[in-house]
N, C-alpha and C positions, 0 to 999 in steps of 0.2 A: 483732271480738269479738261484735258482734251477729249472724252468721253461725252463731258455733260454738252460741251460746247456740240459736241455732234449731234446730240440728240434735240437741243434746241434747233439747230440749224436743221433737222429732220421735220421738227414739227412746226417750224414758218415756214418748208418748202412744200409741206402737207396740205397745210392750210391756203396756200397760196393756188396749189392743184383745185383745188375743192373748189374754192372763191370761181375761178376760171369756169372751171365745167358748170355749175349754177349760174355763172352771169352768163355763159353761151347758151345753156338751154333756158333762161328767162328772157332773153332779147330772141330768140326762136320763136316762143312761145308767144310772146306778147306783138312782136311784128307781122305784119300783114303782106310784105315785101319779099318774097323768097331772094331776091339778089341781098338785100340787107342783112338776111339771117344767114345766109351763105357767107357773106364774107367775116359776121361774126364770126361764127364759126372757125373762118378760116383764122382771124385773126386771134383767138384762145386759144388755137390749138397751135397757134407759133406761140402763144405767152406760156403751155405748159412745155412745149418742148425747150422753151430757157431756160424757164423754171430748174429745169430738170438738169439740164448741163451747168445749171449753177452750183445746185445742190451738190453732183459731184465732183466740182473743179474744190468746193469748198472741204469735202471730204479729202481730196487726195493733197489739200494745203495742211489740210490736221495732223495728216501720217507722219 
């Protein structure tokens, strides 16, 4: 049980990387404002690195 539950919570924290990195280089892409796109950027790349510490606070709650 605690297996599957891992691998779910692996592939919403997947999913949620992915989501991030597309929405940061489509508002890059689309804005004409390099301070805007800059602070997307900056702002995804603080939502992947939660992402990411969620991910494994969630694993080491499984163990």
């Amino acid at each position: 049980m605690a297996k599957q539950t891992m691998n779910v919570a692996k592939g919403v924290g997947l999913g949620l990387l992915t989501g991030a990195a597309v929405a940061a280089i489509g508002t890059k892409a689309m804005s004409g404002s390099h301070r805007k796109a800059a602070h997307m950027k900056k702002n995804a790349s603080r939502a992947i690195h939660t992402v990411g510490s969620l991910i494994g606070d969630v694993e080491k709650m499984l163990r």
